[in-house]
N, C-alpha and C positions, 0 to 999 in steps of 0.2 A: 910479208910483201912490201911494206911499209921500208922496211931495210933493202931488202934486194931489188927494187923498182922503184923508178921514180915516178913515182904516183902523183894526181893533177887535179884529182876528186875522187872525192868519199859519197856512195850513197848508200841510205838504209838506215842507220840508228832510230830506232822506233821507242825505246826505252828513254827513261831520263839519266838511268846509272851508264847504259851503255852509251849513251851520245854521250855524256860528260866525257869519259875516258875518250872518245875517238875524237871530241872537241879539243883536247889537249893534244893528241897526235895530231891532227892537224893543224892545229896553231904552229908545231913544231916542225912540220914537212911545209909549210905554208902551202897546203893545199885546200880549197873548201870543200866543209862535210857539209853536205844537205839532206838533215835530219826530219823525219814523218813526226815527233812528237808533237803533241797538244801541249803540253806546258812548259815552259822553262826550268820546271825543279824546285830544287832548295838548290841548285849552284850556279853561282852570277858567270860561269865558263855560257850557261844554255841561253845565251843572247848575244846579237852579233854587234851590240856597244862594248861587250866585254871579251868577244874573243871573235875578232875579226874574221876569222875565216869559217863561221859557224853559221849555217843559212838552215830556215826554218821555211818548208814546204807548205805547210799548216798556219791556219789562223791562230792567232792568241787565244787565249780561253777565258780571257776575260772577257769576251765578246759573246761564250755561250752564258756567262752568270749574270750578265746586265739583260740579255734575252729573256731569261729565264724571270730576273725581278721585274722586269717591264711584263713580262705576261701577268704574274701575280698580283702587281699593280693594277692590269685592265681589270680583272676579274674582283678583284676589291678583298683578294686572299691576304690578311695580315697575319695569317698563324700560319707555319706551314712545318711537315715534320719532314726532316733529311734522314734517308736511310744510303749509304754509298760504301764501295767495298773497302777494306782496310788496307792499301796499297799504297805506295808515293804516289802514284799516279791519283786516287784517289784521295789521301789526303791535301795532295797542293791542292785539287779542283775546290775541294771541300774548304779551303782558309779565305780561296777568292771570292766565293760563295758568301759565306759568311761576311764578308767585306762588302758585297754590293746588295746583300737586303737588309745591311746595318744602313747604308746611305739613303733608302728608301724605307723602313724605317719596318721593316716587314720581320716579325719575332720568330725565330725555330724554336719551335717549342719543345721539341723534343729530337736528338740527333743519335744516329745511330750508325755507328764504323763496325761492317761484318768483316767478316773474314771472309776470302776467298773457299776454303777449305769446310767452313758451314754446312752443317750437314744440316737435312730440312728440319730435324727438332729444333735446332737452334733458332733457322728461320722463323718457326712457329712460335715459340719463345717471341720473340722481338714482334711479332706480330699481334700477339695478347697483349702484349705492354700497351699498344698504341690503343688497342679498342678500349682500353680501359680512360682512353685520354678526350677532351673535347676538340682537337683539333681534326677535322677531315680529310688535308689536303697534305700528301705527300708526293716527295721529291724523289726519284730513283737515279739512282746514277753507279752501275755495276756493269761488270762484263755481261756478255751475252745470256752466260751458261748460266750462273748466280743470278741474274735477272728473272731470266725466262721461270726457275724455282719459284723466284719468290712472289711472283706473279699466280701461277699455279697454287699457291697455298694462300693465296690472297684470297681466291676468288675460291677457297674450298671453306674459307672461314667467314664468307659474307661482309669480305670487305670490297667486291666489285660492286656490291650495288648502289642502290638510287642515295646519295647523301655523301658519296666518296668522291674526290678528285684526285686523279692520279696524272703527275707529268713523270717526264723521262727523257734524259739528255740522248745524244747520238752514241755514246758508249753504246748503247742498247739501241738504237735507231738505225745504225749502220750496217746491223747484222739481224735484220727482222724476216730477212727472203730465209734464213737458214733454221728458224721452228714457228711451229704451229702458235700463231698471234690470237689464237679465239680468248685465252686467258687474260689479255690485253684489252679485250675489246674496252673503250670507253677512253682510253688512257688517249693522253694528249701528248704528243711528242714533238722533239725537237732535235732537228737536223742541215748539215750544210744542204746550202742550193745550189742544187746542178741543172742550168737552164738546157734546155734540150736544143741540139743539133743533128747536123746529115753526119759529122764526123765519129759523132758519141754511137749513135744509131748504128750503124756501119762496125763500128769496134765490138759494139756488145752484142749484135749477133754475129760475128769473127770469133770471139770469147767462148757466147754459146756451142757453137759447131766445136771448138776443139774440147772445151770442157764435157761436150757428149762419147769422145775416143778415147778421153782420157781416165788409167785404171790406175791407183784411185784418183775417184773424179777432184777437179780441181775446186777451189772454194770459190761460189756466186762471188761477180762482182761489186767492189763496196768502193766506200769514199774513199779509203784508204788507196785502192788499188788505182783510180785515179789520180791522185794524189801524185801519188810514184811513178806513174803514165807521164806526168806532165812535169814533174821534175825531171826526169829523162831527159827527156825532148830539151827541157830549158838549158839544160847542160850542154846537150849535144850543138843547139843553136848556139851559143857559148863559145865553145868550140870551134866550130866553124866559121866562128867572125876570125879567127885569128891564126889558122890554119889552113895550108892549099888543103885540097879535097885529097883524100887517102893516103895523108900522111902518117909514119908510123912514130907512136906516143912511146913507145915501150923501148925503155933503156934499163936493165939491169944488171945486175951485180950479186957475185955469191955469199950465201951467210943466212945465218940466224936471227933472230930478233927475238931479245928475253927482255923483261922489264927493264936492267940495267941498261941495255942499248938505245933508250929511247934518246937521249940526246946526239946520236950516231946516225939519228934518220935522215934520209938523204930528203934536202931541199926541193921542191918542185921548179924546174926554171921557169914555167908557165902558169903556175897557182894563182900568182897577183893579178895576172891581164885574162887569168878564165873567170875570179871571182869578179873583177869591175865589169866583163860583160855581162855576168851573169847577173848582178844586178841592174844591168838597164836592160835587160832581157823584159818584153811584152807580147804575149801574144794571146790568141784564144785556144787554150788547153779543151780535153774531154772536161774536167770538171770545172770550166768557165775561165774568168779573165785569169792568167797566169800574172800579174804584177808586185814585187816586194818590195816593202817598205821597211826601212831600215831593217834590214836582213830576215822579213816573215812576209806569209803571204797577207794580202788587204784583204778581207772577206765581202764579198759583194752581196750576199744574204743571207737567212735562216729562215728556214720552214718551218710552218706552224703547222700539223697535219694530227689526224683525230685516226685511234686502229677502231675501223671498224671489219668485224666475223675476221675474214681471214686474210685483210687488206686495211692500206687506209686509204684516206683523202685529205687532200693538202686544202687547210681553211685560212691560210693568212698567210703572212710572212712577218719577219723583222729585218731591220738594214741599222747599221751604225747610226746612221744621220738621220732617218724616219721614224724608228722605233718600228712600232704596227701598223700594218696597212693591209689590204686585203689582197692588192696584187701588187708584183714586184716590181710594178712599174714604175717610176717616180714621178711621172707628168700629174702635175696639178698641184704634188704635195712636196712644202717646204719645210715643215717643222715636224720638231719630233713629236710622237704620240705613242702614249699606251693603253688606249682607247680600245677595246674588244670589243666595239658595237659594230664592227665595217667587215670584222670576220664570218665567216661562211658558219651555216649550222654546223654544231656540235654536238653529236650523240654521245652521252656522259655516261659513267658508267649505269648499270640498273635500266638501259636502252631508252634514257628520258631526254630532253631536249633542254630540262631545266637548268640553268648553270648552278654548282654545288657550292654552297657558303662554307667559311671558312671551319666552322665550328657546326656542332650538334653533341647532342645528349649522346655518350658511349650506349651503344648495340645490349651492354652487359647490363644498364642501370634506365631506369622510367622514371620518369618525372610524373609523381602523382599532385594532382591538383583535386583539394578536399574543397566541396562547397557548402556550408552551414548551413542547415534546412530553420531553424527558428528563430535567424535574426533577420531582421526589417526585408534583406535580399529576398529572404523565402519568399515574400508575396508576388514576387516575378517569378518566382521558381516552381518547376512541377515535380517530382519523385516516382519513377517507375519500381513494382516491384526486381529487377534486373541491379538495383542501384546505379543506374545509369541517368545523371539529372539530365531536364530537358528546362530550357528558357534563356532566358539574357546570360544570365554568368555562364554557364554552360556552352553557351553560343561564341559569346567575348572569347573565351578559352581556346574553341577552334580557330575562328576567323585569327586568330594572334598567331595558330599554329602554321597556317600556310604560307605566314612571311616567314617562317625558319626553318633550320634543319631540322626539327625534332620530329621523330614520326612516331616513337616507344611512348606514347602520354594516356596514361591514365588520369579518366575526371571520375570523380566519383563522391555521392553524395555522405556526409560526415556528421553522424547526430551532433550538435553542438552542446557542451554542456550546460546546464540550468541555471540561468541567473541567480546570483547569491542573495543577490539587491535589487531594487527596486533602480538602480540605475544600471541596469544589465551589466555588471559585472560576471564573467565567466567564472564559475567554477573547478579551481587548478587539482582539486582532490579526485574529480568524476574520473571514471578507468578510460573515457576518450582521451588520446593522448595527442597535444597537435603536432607532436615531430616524426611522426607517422607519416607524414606529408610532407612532399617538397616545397609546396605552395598552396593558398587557401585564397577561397571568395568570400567576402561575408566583415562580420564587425567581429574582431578578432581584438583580445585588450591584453596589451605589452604587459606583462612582468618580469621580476628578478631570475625567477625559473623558466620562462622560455629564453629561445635563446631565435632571434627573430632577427632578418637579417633586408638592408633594400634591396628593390626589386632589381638589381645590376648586379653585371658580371666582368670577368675582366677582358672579356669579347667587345663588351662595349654595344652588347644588345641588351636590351628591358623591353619588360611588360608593365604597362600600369593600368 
């Protein structure tokens, strides 16, 4: 086509491989493509500093991983595990990622590139890894289909509950009307804002009515599908500055186009004066303000929204310049914040209100806490036949448990063994052994055979 017409715009490259190649046809036809991807690639062609006539419909993606670190931020999440699908698409997301919780100073403890093709043992696999790990709070960022899985085997292995925090970018946010979200519940998501109109209203039940006649039905609308809505339009306004009304664009010519011909392509007479309109094009599109900046859209905000049953609810937002705020308003607020106290409740997963700390004891392993019954402690202390202590240390133990994650804790009373000496010296020979125990109450005396460690961790939480 490209050869036998003289072509004026490109639209549609959704891929990074495929807009590469059609960014270099049109650099070559000088006509602009205006491309649906989220990221620019691995190739400096996928930005319009580097290849003039390459326009980007979509916000940059760097603007969903500073979202994403400022949420983490609020939350006071410094450990966090990334699981995201093994694709260019998913590894750019994944380098910028890594780049904006190094500058915030937020550790991935653990990262994990699936594949596409992952069949759910696999999933389950990666899934036992993590429970074996201290870290709580994971990052999703996969297609729908891979998503939706590994959501389902989460919550079949008891990692939806009360002590988990799960986010999830729009990859998965955008296509949530298309399966059953109940395996979701709890998970915290993030997505562009589409502020609502009489225009959007009006389109989307238009959409609905013909997606009801239509065999096979057509896919719910998504941010994408606006997206493309409004680069249309932006073209077509484009157009129309510089052309009478129903004039005809189409001048061709006969032939073939094989990769050898591509320096044969024919020139657009019109490409230069459609791309300069096209960027001073403004308007209010279905999915909000239409304005580009140095050849991408400016994003005007991101949702903060919690899936709850078979739905969710929008509890905050993010904006460039604001950081978080509760409404997308800007009146009152000038600086940035990533402050999560202004945000709307949050049902977490395990259907608790409580916000989930970064860390906790792995599901697979318990933290036993031994308390000495015959040193000086015992006189505060009582012993049930249950072996269950009751008094102060005992007491200290819990009240310490409900500032953390830990909920797998065994306390439990520990004969101590018999003083050697007459200075209470423990005896290291008696068959009580103290590494039996992850932690102990009581007057406990250091030797070269234990192996006794302080009360920290590298969470940067203690008990004393």
């Amino acid at each position: 086509m490209l050869k036998n017409e003289e072509v004026h715009g490109v639209l549609g490259p959704q891929r990074s491989k495929e807009a590469t190649f059609v960014a270099e046809l049109g650099a070559r036809a000088q006509a602009p493509v205006i491309s649906f991807t989220w990221s620019k690639g691995s190739s400096r062609a996928l930005s319009h500093s580097n290849s003039t006539y390459f326009v980007r419909t979509t916000p940059d993606d760097i603007y969903r991983v500073k979202s994403l670190a400022a949420i983490c931020q609020g939350f006071d999440w410094q450990e966090v595990i990334v699981l995201y699908e093994d694709t260019e698409y998913g590894n750019i997301f994944f380098s910028k990622l890594y780049k904006a919780f190094q500058e915030v100073h937020i550790h991935l403890s653990y990262i994990s590139a699936i594949s596409t093709s992952a069949e759910d043992v696999d999933l389950t696999k990666e899934l036992n890894k993590t429970m074996e790990m201290y870290t709580k709070v994971f990052l999703v960022h996969m297609n729908i289909s891979l998503g939706h899985r590994l959501f389902v085997l989460a919550r079949n292995a008891g990692m939806m509950s009360e002590g988990y925090a799960w986010l999830m970018t729009d990859s998965l946010s955008n296509f949530l009307t298309s399966v059953d979200t109940s395996p979701m519940e709890g998970v915290l998501g993030l997505r562009p804002h589409v502020p609502q109109s009489k225009n959007l209203e009006n389109f989307t039940a238009k959409w609905k009515r013909k997606a009801f006649f239509r065999k096979p039905a057509i896919m719910e609308l998504n941010m994408y599908g606006l997206w493309a809505y409004d680069a249309v339009w932006a073209l077509a306004l484009a157009i129309e500055r510089i052309l009478p009304l129903n004039s005809d664009l189409r001048k061709s010519r006969q032939g073939e186009l094989n990769i050898s011909d591509i320096s044969n392509l024919r020139v657009s007479q019109l490409g230069r004066r459609i791309l300069t309109e096209l960027l001073r094009t403004k308007f209010t599109g279905l999915s909000g303000e239409f304005h580009l900046v140095d050849g991408q859209l400016l994003p005007s905000a991101f949702e903060i929204f919690n899936v709850i049953g078979t739905g969710d609810q929008t509890v905050g937002y993010w904006t460039p310049d604001r950081g978080i705020s509760k409404n997308v308003s800007s009146i009152g607020e000038s600086t940035y914040s990533t402050s999560t106290k202004e945000l709307r409740a949050i049902m977490w997963s395990g259907d608790t209100l409580v916000t989930p700390k970064a860390w906790g004891i792995p599901a697979t392993r318990t933290l036993r806490v031994g308390v000495f019954l015959n040193l000086s402690i015992a006189k505060d202390h009582e012993s049930n036949p249950t072996n269950q202590p009751k008094g102060s240390p005992s007491e200290a133990v819990n009240e310490s448990q409900k500032n953390t994650n830990i909920s797998n804790t065994n306390v439990g009373a520990v004969p101590s063994p018999e003083p050697s000496t007459d200075q209470g010296e423990a005896n290291e020979s008696e068959p009580t052994k103290i590494d039996v125990i992850s932690s102990g109450l009581g007057e406990i005396q250091l030797s070269e055979s234990r192996n006794v460690e302080t009360p920290a961790a590298a969470t940067g939480k203690h008990i004393v």
